[in-house]
C-alpha positions as CSV (number, residue, x, y, z in Angstrom):
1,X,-42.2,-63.4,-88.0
2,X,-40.8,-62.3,-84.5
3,X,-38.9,-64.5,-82.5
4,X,-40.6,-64.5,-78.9
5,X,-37.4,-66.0,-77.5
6,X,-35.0,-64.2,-78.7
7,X,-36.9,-61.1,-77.8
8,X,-37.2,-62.3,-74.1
9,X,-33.5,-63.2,-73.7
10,X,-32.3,-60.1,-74.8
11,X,-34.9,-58.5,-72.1
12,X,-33.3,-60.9,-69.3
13,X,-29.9,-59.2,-70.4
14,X,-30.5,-55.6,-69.9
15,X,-32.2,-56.2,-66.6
16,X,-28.8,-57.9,-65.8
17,X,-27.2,-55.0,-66.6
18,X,-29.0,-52.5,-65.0
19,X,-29.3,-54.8,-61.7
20,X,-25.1,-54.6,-62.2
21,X,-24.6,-51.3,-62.5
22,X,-26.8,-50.4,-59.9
23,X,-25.1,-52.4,-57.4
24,X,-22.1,-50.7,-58.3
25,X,-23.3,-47.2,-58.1
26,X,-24.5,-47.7,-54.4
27,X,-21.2,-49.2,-53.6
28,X,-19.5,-46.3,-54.7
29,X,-21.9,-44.0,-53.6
30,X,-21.1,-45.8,-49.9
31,X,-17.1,-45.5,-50.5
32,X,-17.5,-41.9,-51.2
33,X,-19.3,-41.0,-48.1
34,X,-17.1,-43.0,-45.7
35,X,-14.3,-41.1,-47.4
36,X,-16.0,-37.7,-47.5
37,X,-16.1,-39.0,-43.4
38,X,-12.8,-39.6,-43.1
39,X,-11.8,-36.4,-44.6
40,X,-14.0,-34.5,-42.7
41,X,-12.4,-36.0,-39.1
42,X,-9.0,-35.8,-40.2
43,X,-9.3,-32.3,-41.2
44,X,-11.1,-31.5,-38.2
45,X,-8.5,-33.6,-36.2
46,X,-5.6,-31.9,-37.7
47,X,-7.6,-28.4,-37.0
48,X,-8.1,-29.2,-33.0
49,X,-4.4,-30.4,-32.9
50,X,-3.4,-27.1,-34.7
51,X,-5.6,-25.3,-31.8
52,X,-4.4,-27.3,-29.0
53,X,-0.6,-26.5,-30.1
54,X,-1.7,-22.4,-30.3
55,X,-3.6,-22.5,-27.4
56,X,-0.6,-24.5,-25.3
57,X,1.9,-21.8,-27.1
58,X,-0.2,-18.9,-26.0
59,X,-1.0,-20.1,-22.7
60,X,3.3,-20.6,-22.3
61,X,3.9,-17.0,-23.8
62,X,1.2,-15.8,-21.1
63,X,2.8,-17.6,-18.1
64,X,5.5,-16.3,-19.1
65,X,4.8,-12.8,-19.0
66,X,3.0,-13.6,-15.7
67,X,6.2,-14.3,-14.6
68,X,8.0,-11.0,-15.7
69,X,5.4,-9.6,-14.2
70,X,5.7,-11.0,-11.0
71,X,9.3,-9.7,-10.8
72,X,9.3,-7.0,-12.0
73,X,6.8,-6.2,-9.3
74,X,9.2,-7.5,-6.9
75,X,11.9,-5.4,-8.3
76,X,9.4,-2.1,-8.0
77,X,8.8,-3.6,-4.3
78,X,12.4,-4.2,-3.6
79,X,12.7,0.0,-4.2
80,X,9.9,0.5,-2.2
81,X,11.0,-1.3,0.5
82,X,14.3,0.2,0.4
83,X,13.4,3.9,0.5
84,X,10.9,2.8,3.9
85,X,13.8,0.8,5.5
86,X,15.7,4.5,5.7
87,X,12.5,6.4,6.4
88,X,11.9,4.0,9.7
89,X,15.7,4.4,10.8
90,X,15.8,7.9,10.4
91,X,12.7,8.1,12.3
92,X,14.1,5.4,15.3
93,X,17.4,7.6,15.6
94,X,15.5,10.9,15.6
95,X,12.6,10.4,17.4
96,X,10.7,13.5,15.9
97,X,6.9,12.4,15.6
98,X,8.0,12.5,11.8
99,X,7.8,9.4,9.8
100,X,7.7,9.0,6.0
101,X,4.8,6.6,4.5
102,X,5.9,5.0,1.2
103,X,2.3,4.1,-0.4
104,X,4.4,1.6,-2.8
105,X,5.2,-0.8,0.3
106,X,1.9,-3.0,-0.8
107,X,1.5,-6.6,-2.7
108,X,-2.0,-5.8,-4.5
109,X,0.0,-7.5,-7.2
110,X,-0.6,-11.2,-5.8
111,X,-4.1,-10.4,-6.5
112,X,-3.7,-10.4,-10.3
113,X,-1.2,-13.6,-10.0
114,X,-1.7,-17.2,-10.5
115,X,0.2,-18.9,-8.0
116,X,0.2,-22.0,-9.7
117,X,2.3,-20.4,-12.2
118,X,5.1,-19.6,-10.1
119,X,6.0,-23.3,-8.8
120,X,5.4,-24.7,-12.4
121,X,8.1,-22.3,-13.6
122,X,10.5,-23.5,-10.8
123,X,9.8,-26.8,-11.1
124,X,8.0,-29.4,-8.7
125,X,11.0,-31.3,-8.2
126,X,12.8,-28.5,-7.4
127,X,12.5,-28.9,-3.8
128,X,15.2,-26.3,-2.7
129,X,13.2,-23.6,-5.2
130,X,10.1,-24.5,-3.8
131,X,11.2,-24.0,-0.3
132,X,12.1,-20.9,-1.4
133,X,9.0,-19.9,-3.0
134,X,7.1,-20.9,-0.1
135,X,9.4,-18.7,1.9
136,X,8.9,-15.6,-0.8
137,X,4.8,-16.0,-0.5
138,X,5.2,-16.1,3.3
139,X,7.1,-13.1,3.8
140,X,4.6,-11.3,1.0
141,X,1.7,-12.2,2.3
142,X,3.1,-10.3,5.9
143,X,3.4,-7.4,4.2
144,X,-0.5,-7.1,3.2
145,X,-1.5,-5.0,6.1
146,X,2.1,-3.5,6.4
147,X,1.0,0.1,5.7
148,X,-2.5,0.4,8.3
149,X,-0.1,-1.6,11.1
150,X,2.8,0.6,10.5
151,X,-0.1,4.0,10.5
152,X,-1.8,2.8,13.1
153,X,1.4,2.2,15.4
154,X,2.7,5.5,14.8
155,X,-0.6,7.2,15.0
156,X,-1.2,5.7,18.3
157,X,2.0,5.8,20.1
158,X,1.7,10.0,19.3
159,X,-1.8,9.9,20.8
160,X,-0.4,8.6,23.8
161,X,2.5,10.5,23.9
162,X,1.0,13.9,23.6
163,X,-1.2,12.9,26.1
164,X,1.3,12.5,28.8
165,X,3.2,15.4,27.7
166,X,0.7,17.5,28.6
167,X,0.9,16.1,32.7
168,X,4.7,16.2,32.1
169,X,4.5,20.2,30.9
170,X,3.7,21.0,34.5
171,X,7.2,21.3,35.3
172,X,6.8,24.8,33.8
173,X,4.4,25.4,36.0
174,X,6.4,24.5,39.0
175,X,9.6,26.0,37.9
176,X,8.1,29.6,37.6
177,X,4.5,30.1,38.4
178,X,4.4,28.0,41.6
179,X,8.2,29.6,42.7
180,X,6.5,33.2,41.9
181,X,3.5,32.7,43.9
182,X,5.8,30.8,47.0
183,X,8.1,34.3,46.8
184,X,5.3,36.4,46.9
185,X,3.3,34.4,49.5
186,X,6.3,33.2,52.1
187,X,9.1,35.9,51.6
188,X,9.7,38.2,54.1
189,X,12.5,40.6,52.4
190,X,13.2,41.0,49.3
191,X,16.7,42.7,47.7
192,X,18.2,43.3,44.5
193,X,21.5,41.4,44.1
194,X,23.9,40.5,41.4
195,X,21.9,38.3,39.5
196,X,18.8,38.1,40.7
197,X,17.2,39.0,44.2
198,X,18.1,37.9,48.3
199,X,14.6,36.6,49.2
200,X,14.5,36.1,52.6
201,X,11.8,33.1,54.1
202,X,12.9,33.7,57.7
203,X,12.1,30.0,59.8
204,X,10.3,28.7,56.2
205,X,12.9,26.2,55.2
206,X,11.5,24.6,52.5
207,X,10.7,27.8,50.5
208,X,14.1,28.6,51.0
209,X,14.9,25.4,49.8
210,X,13.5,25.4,46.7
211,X,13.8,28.9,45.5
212,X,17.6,27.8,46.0
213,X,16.8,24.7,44.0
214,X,15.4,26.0,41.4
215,X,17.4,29.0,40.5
216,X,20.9,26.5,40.9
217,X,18.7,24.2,37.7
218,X,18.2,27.0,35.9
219,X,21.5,28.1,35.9
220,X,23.3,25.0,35.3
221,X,24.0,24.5,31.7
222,X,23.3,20.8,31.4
223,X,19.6,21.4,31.6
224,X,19.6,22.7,28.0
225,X,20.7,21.0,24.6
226,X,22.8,23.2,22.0
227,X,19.7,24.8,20.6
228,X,18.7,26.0,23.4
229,X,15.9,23.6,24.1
230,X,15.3,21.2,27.7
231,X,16.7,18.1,27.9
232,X,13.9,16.2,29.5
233,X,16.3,13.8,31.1
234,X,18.4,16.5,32.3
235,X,15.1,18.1,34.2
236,X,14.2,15.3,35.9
237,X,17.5,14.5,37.4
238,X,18.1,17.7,38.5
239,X,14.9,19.1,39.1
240,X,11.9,17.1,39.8
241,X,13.5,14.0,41.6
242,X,15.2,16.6,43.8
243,X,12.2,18.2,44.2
244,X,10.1,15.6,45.3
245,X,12.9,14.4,47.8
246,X,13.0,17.6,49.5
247,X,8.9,17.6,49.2
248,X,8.8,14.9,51.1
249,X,11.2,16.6,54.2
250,X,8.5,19.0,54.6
251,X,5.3,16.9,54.3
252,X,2.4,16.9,55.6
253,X,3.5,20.1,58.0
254,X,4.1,22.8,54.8
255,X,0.9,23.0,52.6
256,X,3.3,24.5,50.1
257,X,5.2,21.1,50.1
258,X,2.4,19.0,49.5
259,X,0.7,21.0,46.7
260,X,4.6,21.3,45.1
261,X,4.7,17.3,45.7
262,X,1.8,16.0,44.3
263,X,2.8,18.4,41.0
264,X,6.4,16.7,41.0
265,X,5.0,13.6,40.8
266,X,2.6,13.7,38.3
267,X,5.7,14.9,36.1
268,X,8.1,12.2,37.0
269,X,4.9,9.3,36.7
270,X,4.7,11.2,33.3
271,X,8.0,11.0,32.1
272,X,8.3,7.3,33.0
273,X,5.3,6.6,30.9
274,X,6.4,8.4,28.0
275,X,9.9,6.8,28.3
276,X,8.0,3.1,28.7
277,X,5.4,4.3,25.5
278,X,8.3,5.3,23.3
279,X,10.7,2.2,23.9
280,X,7.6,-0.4,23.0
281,X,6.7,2.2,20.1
282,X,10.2,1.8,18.8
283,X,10.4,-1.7,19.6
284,X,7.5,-1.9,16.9
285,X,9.5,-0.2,14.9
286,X,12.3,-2.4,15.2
287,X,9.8,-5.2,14.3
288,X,8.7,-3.7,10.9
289,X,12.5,-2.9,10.2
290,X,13.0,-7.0,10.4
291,X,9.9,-7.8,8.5
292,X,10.8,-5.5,5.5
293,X,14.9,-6.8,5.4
294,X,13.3,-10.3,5.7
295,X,10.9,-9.9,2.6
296,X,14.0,-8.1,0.5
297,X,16.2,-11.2,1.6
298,X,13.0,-13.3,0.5
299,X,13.1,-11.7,-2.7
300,X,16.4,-11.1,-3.7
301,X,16.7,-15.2,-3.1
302,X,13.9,-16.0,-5.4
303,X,15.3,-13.9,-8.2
304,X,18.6,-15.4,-7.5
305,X,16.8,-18.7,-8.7
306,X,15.5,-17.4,-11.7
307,X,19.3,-16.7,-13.3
């Protein structure tokens, strides 16, 4: 015969056990995936960290090349600079309409640089560097319409100039077509004469006059420079000033006078504005001359504090 009991407490034991290991597999099963968790956040932890340290790294390597960049720029500038410096004091010692541009005078470079980068690499608390910096950025930032000022001031200036020259050319007109057409019209006797000719005016004292005057200029060796060319200065002091004070002996009774007077002075109001265009022209000049020799000091400063 079966025993019931027995039977039914041996049931009650394996349910017990099952209900035991059950429990046990779902703690496991929980431990597992908190530590399959964990691992997965520390990895990925330890992979941002990695990142962050490359990223950092590379960001460093590229400021730094920024940097190198930045001076050699300023070294290429420093060059260009130089070679303009002697092209605008040849020009201001000759005076010759004749300048040299250098197209490398430009800081298209600070486009392409973060500034930021520059005072982090001197330091924040370097407060003499910083000044400095400032000061570098300052005298840069001048320079960025350097070459269309420096074009437009030359440009200009010759517009001007060649403007008045051609009211200040009329002393040629004066020194040989009005003196031809005076001879022909006033003189009364002409003869041949060591030299040149005897004109005689007879009671017309201010063609004789200036027929005397202007022969005497253009004989006098002063009026012309070693190659042969006019010394402007020279012509008005002894030609045209003279000129119009002995215009003004004979004025308003000798048309001649008047006509020769009004000329005169359209030549000397000429050569005073070309005298006044060219000496605020050159003062210009002057200025960019101190703007460039600041800038190299600026630089040459700034690299000084990267040694």
């Amino acid at each position: 015969m079966f025993d019931f009991n027995l039977i039914v407490q041996e049931a009650e034991k394996t349910t017990s056990f099952w209900s035991f290991s059950q429990n046990w597999f779902d703690i496991l099963s929980l431990i597992l995936t908190i530590a399959s968790l964990w691992l997965a956040y520390y990895l990925g932890e330890r992979g941002y960290k990695r990142d962050k340290r490359d990223k950092a790294k590379e960001q460093k390597e590229l400021v730094k090349s920024e940097i190198k960049l930045f001076e050699n720029n300023l070294g290429q500038l420093n060059l260009a600079i130089d070679a303009q410096l002697k092209a605008l004091k040849k020009y201001k010692e000759d005076k010759n309409f004749s300048l040299e541009f250098n197209p490398d005078v430009q800081v298209d470079f600070l486009k392409f640089i973060d500034v930021k980068h520059i005072y982090e690499s001197i330091g924040f608390k370097n407060k003499e560097g910083i000044g400095k910096v400032n000061s570098l950025f300052a005298a840069l930032y001048s320079l960025n319409d350097f070459r269309h000022s420096l074009r437009d001031s030359v440009r200009t200036y010759i517009a001007r100039y060649t403007t008045l020259e051609k009211s200040f050319y009329l002393y040629r007109k004066l020194m040989y077509r009005m003196l031809h057409e005076i001879c022909n019209k006033r003189a009364i006797d002409m003869q041949p004469a060591v030299g040149g000719l005897n004109i005689n005016f007879g009671d017309n004292h201010f063609a004789r006059d200036f027929f005397r005057l202007n022969q005497s200029v253009l004989n006098n060796p002063e009026l012309l420079n070693e190659h042969q060319i006019v010394i402007r200065s020279k012509l008005i002091e002894l030609f045209i000033i003279p000129l119009i004070e002995l215009s003004k002996q004979h004025i308003p009774l000798n048309e001649d006078a008047i006509e020769i007077a009004d000329m005169a002075n359209e030549v000397n109001s000429a050569w005073i504005d070309m005298e006044v265009v060219t000496e605020s022209h050159f003062h210009e000049i002057e200025g960019h001359i101190n703007s460039l020799e600041k800038v190299q000091r600026e630089i040459t400063a700034f690299l000084e504090l990267k040694k």
